[in-house]
C-alpha positions as CSV (number, residue, x, y, z in Angstrom):
1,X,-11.1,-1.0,-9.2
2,X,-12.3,-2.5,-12.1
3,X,-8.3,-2.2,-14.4
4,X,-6.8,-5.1,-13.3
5,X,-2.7,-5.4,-14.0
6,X,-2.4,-8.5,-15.8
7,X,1.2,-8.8,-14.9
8,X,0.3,-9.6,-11.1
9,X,-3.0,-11.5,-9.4
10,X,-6.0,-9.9,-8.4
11,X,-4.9,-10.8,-4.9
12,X,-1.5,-8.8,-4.6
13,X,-3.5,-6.1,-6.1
14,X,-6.3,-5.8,-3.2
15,X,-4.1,-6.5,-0.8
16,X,-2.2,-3.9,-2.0
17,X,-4.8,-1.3,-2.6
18,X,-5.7,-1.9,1.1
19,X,-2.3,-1.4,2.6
20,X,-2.7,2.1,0.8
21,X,-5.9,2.8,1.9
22,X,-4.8,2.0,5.8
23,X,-1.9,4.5,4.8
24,X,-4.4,7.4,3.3
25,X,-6.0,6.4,6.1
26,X,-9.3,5.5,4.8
27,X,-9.0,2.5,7.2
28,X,-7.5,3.2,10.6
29,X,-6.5,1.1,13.3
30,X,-9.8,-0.5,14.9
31,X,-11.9,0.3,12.1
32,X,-13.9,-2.7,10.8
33,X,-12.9,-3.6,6.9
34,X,-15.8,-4.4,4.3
35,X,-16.9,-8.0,4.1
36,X,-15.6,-10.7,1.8
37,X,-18.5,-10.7,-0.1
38,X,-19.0,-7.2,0.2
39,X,-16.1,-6.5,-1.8
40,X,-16.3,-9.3,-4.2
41,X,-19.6,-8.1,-5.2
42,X,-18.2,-4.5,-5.8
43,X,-15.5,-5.5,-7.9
44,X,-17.3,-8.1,-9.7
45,X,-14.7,-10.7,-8.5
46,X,-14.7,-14.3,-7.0
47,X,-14.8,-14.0,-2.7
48,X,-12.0,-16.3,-2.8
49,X,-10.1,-13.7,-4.3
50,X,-10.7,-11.3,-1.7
51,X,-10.5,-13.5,0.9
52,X,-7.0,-14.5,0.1
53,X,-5.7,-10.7,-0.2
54,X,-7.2,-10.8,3.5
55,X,-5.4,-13.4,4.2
56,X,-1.9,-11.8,3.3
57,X,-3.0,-9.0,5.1
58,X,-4.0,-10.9,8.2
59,X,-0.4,-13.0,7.8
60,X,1.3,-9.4,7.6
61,X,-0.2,-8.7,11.1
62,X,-2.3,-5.7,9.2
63,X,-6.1,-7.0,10.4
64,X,-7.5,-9.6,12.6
65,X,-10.4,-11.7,12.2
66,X,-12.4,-11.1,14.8
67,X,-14.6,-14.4,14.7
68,X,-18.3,-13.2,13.6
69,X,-18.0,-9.6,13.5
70,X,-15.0,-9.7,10.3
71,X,-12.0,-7.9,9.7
72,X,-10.6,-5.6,11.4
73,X,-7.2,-3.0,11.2
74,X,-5.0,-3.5,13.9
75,X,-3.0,-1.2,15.8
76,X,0.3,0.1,14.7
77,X,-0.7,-0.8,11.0
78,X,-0.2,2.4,9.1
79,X,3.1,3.0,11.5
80,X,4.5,-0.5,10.2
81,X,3.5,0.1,6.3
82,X,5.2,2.9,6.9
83,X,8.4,1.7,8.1
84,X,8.1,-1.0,5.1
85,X,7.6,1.8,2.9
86,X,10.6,4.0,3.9
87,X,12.6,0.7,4.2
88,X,11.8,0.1,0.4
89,X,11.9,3.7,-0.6
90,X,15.8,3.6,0.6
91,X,16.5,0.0,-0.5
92,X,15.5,0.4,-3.7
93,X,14.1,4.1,-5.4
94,X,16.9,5.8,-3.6
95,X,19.4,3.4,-5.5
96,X,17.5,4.3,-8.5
97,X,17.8,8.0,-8.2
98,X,21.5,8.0,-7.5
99,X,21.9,6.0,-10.5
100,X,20.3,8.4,-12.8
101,X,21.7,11.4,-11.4
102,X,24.9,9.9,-12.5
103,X,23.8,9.0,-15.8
104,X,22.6,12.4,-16.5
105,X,25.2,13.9,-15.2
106,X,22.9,16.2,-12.3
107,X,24.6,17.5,-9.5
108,X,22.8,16.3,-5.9
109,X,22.5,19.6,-4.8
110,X,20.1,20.5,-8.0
111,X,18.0,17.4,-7.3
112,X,17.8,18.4,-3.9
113,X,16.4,22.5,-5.0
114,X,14.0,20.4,-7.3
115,X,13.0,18.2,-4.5
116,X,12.3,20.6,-2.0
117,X,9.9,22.7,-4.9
118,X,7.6,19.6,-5.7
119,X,7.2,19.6,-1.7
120,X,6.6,22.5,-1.2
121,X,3.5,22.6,-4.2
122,X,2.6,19.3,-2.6
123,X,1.4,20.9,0.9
């Protein structure tokens, strides 16, 4: 990742791009993550920088640092990024698209028949 968003630190966005990854699962549960310095190196960056999007992730109970062997996922990770994920998806995009169904004046039903199409493409 080499496109940085100014608008939030490096950090957030590692730590970020990690939680997806655990959710594509590129990284399951047990599976050892790359080194700080590994991933510093790759994206150019400072290891502090790395190390503190590891840190979020370790506070998050996502990975454990398992002492000289690194980081690691933990169990039930891509369940609870999930469950945060559905949580924010009703919270707040479900708000969203409630709102501009009004606005626009689109019945739910019709949403729904849309909906159900893109689904369908997507499998």
């Amino acid at each position: 990742m080499s496109d940085w968003n100014d608008k939030q630190p490096i950090f957030h966005q590692i730590k970020e791009l990690i939680e997806e990854q655990i959710l594509l699962g590129v990284w399951q549960e047990g599976c050892a993550l790359p080194s700080v310095r590994a991933v510093a190196a790759d994206m150019k960056i400072n290891h502090q920088t790395v190390m503190k999007a590891y840190q979020l992730l370790v506070d998050k109970n996502l990975i454990e640092k398992k002492r000289g062997q690194g980081m690691f996922v933990l169990p039930g990770a891509a369940e609870k990024l999930k469950m945060e994920q559905k949580q924010l998806f009703l919270t707040r995009d479900i708000v969203n698209i409630a709102q501009m169904l009004k606005r626009i004046d689109m019945p739910v039903q019709d949403f729904i028949e849309e909906l159900e199409k893109q689904i369908e493409e997507n499998r």
